[in-house]
N, C-alpha and C positions, 0 to 999 in steps of 0.2 A: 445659737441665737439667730433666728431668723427675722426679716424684715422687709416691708416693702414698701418700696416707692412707687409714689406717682402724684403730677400734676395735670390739668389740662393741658393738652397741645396741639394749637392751632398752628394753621398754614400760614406763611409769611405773605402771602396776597389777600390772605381775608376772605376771600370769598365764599359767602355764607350758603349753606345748604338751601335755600328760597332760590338767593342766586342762581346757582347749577341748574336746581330746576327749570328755572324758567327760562333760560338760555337754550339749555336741552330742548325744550317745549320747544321753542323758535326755532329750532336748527331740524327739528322733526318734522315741524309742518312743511317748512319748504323742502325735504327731499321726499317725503312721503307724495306730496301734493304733484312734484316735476317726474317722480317715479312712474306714476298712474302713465302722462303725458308721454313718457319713454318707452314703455310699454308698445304703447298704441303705435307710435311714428314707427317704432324699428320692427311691427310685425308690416306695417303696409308701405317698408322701407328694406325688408327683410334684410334688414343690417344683424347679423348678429354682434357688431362691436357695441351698437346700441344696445342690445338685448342685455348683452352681458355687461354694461352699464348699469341697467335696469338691477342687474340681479345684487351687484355690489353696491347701491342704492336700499336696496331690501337688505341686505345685511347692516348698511348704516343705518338703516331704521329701525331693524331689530338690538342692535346694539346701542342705539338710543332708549329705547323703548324696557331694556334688561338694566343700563344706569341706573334711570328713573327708579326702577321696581327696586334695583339695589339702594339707593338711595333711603329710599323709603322704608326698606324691612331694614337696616343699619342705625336706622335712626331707635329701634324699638330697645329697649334697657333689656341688660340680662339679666335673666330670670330662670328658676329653674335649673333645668338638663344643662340650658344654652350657656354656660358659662362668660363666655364672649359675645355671648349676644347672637347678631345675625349678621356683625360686619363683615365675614368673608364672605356676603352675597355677592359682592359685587366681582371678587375674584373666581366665581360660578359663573356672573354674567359673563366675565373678559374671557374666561375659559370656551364657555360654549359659541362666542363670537368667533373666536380666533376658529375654531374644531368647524364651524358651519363655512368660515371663506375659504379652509384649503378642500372641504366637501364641493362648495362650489367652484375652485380652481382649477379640481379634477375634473369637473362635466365639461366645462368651459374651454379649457385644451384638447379635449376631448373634439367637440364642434370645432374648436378653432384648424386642427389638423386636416378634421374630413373637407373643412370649404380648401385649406390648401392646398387638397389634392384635384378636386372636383366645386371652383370657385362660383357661385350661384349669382346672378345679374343685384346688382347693389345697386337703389337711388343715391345718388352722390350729392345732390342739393339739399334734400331731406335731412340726409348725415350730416351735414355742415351744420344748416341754421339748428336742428335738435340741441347738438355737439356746443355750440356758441351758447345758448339761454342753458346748458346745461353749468358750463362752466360759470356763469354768471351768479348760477341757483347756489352753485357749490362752494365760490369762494364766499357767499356769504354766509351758509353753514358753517364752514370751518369758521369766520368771523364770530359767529353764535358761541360755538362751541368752546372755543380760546379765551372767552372770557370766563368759563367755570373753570372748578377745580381740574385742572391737570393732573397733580398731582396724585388723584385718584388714577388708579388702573384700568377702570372700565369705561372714567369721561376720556381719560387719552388714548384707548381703542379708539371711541368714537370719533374722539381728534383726527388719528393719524388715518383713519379707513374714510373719511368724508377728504381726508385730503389727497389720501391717494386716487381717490375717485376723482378729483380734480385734475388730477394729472393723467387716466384715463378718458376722463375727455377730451385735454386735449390731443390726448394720439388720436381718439376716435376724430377730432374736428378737424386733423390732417390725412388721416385716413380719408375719409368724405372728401379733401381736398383733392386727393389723388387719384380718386377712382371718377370726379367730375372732369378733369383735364387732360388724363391719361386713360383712362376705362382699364386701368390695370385693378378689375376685382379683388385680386388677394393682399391688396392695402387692407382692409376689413380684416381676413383673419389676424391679419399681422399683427393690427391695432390690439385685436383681441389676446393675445398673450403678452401683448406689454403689459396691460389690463391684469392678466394672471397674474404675473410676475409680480406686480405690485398687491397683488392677494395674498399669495403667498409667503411674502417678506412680511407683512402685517399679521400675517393667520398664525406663522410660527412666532413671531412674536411676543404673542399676546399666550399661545400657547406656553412658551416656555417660559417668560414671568409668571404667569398664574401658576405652573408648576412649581418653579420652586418656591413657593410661599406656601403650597401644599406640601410641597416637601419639607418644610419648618428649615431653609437654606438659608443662611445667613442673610440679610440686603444687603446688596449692591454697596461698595463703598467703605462695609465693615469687614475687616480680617480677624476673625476670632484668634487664630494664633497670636497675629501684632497688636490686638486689644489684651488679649490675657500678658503676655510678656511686659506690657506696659503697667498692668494692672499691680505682679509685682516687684516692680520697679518702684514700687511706691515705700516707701522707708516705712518697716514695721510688718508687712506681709512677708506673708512665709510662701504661701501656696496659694494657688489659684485651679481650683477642678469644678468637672457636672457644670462647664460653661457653655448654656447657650444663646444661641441670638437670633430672635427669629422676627417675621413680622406678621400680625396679627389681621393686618389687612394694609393696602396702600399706605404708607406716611406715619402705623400705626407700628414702633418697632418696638418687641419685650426683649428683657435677662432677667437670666437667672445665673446664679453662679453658689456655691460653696467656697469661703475664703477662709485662709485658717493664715492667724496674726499672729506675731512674736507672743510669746509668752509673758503677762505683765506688761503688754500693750493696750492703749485705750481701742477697744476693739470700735465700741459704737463712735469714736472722733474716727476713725479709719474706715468705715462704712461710709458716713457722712460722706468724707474726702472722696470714696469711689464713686458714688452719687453724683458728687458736684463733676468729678473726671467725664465722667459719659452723657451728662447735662450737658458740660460747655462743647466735650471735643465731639461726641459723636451724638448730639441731641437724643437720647436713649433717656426719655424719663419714667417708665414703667417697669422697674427694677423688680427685684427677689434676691435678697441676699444673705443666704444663712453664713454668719461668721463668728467661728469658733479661734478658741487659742489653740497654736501648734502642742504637740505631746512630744516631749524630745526622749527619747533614748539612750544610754550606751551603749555604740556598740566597739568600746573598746574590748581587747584581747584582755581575759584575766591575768596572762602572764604581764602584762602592761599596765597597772592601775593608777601610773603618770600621766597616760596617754590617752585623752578623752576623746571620743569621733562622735560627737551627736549628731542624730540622724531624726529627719521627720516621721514620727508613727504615720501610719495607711490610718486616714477614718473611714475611708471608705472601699469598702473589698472590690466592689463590681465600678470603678470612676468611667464616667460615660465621656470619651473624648479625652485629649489628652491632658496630661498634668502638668500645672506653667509652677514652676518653682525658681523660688530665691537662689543665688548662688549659694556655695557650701559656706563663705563666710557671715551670711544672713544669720547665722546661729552660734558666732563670736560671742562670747560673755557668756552664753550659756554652759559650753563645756570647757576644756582648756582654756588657761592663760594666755 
């Protein structure tokens, strides 16, 4: 008997799909717009901590710019082939953001080694006031950005890569400070792998959440072993197999399970009840649950026919994942006294 749940399920902040957009909007124009301007200073500044400012600037814009377009194809109904739709765009977006900053991380250490060996003349005043109106551009981005959906995977790329860029300028804005009062040049590269560093922490990031949601891995927070052992802990289940747990996109989490109930159990009141279990405990309202009654067995000794051992029959030959089972006295009343 199979079945499936689902209700709508919104984000506990509300904030509506128009919202994100136009938040996103705002927080695009102003790094896209300070990008151009960064550009320019730190070629006739030959800062590379500016440059490589710039370039984590372009990846916050591209990964602004990948939201929106996920936003957008997410919203379209499924149809067709699409089963689900288009909602794992946005974990395409977060994937190929994260895959392009540790691309860029590699050039970037790259330059940033060859100036520490062989450090090139830096305007130091240039780097400063750039470095200041950058951080000003930035904290109001992340401002932008903080009021959409977080919760989405690909607006909190965006989040967390406009903030880390906030934090690369400020190393570039003391970098600048250092090379004006000291002329110690390879302040600039320095800055530049702090810069990395903060790439790199966000680039694997984003990489390994969007993996494993392509990998169908559990989210964050759910233990399928300690959800199935709870599952039949529930008075009347027998068995719990072919459980999994996946998420379909950010915020958007399925099951599916095979449950097989005492024998002469209200199976659909015990469905119900697992329903209401993973509503309240683990907000999981996109269920699938085919639940059958247990097949019991003897498998008492012939020479024995006092002595009953019921055992649960296999319904299934090939069970994918392991098998969460009642204790042996789960099946009291059915065999022995």
């Amino acid at each position: 008997m199979g079945h499936e749940h689902e209700h709508d399920h919104t984000h506990g902040h509300g904030v509506s799909v128009d919202a994100d957009r136009r938040w996103l909007t705002v927080a695009l124009v102003l790094i896209g717009g300070f990008m151009v301007v960064e550009v320019v200073v730190g070629l006739l500044a030959n800062s590379l901590a500016l440059l490589s400012d710039a370039a984590h600037m372009l990846t916050d814009a591209a990964s602004i710019v990948l939201a929106l377009g996920a936003i957008r194809l997410a919203a379209r109904p499924a149809r067709g082939k699409y089963t689900y739709g288009y909602k794992r765009a946005e974990i395409l977006s977060a994937q190929a953001n994260g895959i392009t900053l540790l691309v860029l991380a590699g050039w970037l250490t790259y330059e940033a080694v060859r100036r520490l060996l062989e450090p090139p003349e830096v305007t130091g005043g240039l780097v400063v006031v750039t470095a200041l109106v950058g951080i000003v551009v930035n904290i109001a981005a992340t401002w932008a950005i903080s009021k959409a959906n977080r919760s989405s995977l690909n607006v909190e790329g965006a989040f967390q890569h406009v903030l880390n860029d906030l934090y690369g300028f400020i190393a570039t804005a003391v970098a600048g400070l250092v090379v004006l009062f000291t002329g110690f040049a390879r302040a600039d590269a320095i800055a530049t792998l702090i810069v990395v560093a903060l790439m790199v922490k966000a680039g694997l990031g984003l990489v390994r959440e969007s993996g494993r949601i392509f990998l169908e891995a559990a989210p964050a927070g759910v233990d399928p072993d300690v959800l199935g052992h709870r599952l039949v802990e529930i008075d009347g289940v027998d068995e719990v197999h072919d459980l999994h747990v996946w998420q379909i996109t950010s915020g958007d989490i399925a099951l599916s399970a095979h449950v097989l109930v005492r024998a002469g159990a209200d199976c659909h009141g015990l469905r119900q009840r697992i329903e209401r279990l993973l509503d309240h405990d683990y907000d999981i309202t996109h269920t699938t649950l085919q639940v059958d009654h247990s097949h019991v067995i003897d498998a008492a000794p012939a020479a024995d026919p006092q002595r009953l051992l019921p055992v649960l029959d296999d319904h299934c030959d090939d069970a994918h994942g392991p098998v969460h089972r009642d204790r042996p006295a789960s099946t009291a009343g059915i065999g022995a006294p």
